[in-house]
N, C-alpha and C positions, 0 to 999 in steps of 0.2 A: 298746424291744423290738427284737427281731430277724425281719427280713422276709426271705423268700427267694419267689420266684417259681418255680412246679413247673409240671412236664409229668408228665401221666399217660398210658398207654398202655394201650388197650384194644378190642379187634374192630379192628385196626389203622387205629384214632385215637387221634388227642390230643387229651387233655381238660386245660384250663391250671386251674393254681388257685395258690392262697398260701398260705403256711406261717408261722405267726406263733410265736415262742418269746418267753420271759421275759429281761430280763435277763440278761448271765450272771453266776453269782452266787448264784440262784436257789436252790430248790428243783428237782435235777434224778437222775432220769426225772420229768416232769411228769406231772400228769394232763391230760387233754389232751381235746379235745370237737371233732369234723369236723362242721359245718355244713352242711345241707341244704337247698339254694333249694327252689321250689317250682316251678310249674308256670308260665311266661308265656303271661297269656291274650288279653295284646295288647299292639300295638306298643310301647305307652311302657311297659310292664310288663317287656320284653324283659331279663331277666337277663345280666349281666356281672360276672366279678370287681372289674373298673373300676370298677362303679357306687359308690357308697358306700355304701349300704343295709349289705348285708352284713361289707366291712373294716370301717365303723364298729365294728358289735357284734363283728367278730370280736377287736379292738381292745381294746375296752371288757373282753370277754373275760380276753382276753392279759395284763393289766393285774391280773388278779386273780391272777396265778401260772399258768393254765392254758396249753400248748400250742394251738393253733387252727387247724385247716385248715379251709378254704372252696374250694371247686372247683364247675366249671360242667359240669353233666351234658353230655350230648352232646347236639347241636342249640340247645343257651343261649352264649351269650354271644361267647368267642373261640373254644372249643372247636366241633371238628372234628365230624362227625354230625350225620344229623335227630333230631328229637324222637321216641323210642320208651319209654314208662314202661315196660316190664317190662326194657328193654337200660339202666332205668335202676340197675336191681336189681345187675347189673356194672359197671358199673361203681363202684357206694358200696362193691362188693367191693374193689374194685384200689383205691380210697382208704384203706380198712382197712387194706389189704396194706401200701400205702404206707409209712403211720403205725405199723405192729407192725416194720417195719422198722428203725423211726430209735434210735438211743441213747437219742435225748431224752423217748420217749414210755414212759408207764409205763404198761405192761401189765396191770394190773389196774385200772387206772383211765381207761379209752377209754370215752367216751359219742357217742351222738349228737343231734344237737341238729335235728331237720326242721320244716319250714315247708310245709303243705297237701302237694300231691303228694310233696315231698322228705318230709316228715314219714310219709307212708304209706309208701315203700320203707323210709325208715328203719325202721318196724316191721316191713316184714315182712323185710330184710335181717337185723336184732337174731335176729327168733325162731331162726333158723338159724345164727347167728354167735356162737360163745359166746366168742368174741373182744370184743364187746360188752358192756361193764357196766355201760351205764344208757342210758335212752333217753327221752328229752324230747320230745313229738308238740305243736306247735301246730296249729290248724286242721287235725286229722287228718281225711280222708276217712274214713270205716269200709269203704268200696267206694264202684266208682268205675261204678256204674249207669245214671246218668245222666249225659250232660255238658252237656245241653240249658241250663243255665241259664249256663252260664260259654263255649259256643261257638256257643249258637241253634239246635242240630240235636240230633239222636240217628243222625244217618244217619251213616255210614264218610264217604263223599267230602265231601256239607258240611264235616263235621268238619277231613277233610287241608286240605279249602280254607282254612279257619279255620285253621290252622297256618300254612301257606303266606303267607299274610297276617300274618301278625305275626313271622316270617322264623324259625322253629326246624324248620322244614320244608324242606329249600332245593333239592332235590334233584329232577327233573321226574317221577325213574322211581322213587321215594320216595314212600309201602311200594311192595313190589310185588305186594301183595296186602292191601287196602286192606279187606276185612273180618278178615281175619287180623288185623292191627295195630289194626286196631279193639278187637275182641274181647278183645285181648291187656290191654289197660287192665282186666278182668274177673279177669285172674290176679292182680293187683296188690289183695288182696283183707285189707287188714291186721284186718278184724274175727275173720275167718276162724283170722288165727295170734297174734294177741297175746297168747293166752295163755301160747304158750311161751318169752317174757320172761321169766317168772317164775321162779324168785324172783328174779331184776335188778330194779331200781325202773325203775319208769315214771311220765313225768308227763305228765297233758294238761292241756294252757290251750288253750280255745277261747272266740271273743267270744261274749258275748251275743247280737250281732247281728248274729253273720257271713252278709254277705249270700250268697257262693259255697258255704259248707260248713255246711249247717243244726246247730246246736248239737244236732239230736238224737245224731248221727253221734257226738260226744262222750261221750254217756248210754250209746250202744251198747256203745263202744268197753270204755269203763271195765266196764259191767256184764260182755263176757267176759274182761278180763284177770285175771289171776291178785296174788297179793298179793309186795310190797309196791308200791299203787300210789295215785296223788293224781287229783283231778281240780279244777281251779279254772276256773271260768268268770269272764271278766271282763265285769262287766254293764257294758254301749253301747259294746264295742270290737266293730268288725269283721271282716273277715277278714285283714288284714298287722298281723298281731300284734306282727312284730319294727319295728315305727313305733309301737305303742305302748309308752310307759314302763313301765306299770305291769305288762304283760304277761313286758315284757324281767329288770324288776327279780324278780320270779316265778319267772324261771327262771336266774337268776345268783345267787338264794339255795337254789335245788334243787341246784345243782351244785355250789356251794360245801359245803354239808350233804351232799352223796353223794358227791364225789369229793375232797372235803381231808378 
């Protein structure tokens, strides 16, 4: 396969990611699927294109004929910016952009594929983006109400401290209004818009027994999205879906069936 290493620009940063295509030879404009990390809730969770977690699958991905983009929100990884989920909402736009740009991407066939927080903007980015033709949610949040179980607070400043400490925070004068940026995690509100997905397919895979994102959050989701759409729960998987097999192979047979 073929690797290229990107820069994206956005609220002037950069945000690095990787761009994986097929052989050439292939089947081309591809279909093609941008991958969305999730939320690091602590140090060794700390997201990076580097890591292997993600090129793995994007790999595995690539491997099947699809195009693949991976990229690090702002305040993750090597990319430039603190952690803001609703500024994360633009940026998966300028990855769209990116991707509707290239020769090699077939435009009727752009999915997104999100992991917990990355999987929440993914919906609610999709609902607004009909640029989007299918959208894959693991561990979706349905709203993000509480954070008390994944950062020990509900308060704004615990919370930035709790960033701060796991380094996607880095900045001293970052927010600069620390219930505003709070609250803002509230707009990021994917139960609220999934239904206008539809008719685009949607799939959620949530564990069993994801300890961060209560499987009801799943029940919710599904119950307001619109048709056509799946829901598979995989009983005694947790919440990093993309480490389990059975979850991954789940959704590499959704995408194969929706976008070949």
């Amino acid at each position: 396969m073929i690797e290229r290493d990107i820069n994206l620009g956005v609220d002037n940063l950069k945000l690095v990611g990787r761009l994986y295509l097929p052989p050439a030879g292939g089947l081309d404009p591809y279909p093609t699927v941008c991958v969305c990390h999730g939320i690091p809730f602590s140090e060794a969770a700390k997201t990076g294109v580097g890591e292997r977690g993600y090129p793995a699958l994007a790999e595995r991905i690539c491997r099947d004929g699809f195009a693949v983009l991976i990229f690090n929100f702002r305040g993750t990884g090597a990319s430039e910016g603190n952690f803001d989920l609703f500024a994360w909402t633009r940026d998966l736009g300028v990855a769209i952009d990116f991707l509707w740009a290239l020769p090699e991407v077939d435009h009727a066939r752009l999915a997104l594929l999100g992991f917990s927080g990355g999987a929440a903007v993914s919906v609610c980015v999709a609902a607004g983006d009909r640029r989007v033709s299918a959208v894959a949610a693991c561990a979706c949040p349905a709203e993000f109400s509480s954070l008390k179980l994944v950062t020990g607070s509900d308060e704004p400043e615990a919370t930035i401290d709790h960033f701060r400490r796991v380094g996607i925070i880095k900045d001293q004068d970052f927010p600069p209004a620390a219930k505003e940026w709070f609250d803002s995690f509230r707009v990021v509100e994917p139960v609220g818009v999934v239904a206008k997905i539809a008719p685009r397919p949607l799939l959620l895979v949530h564990g069993g027994r994801d300890e961060v994102v209560d499987v009801d959050h799943a029940y919710r989701l599904y119950a307001q999205a619109g048709e056509p759409k799946q829901l598979i729960i995989v009983q005694g998987a947790g919440h990093r879906l993309r480490q389990d097999e059975r979850a991954m192979a789940i959704v590499i047979d959704w995408l194969r069936a929706e976008l070949r």
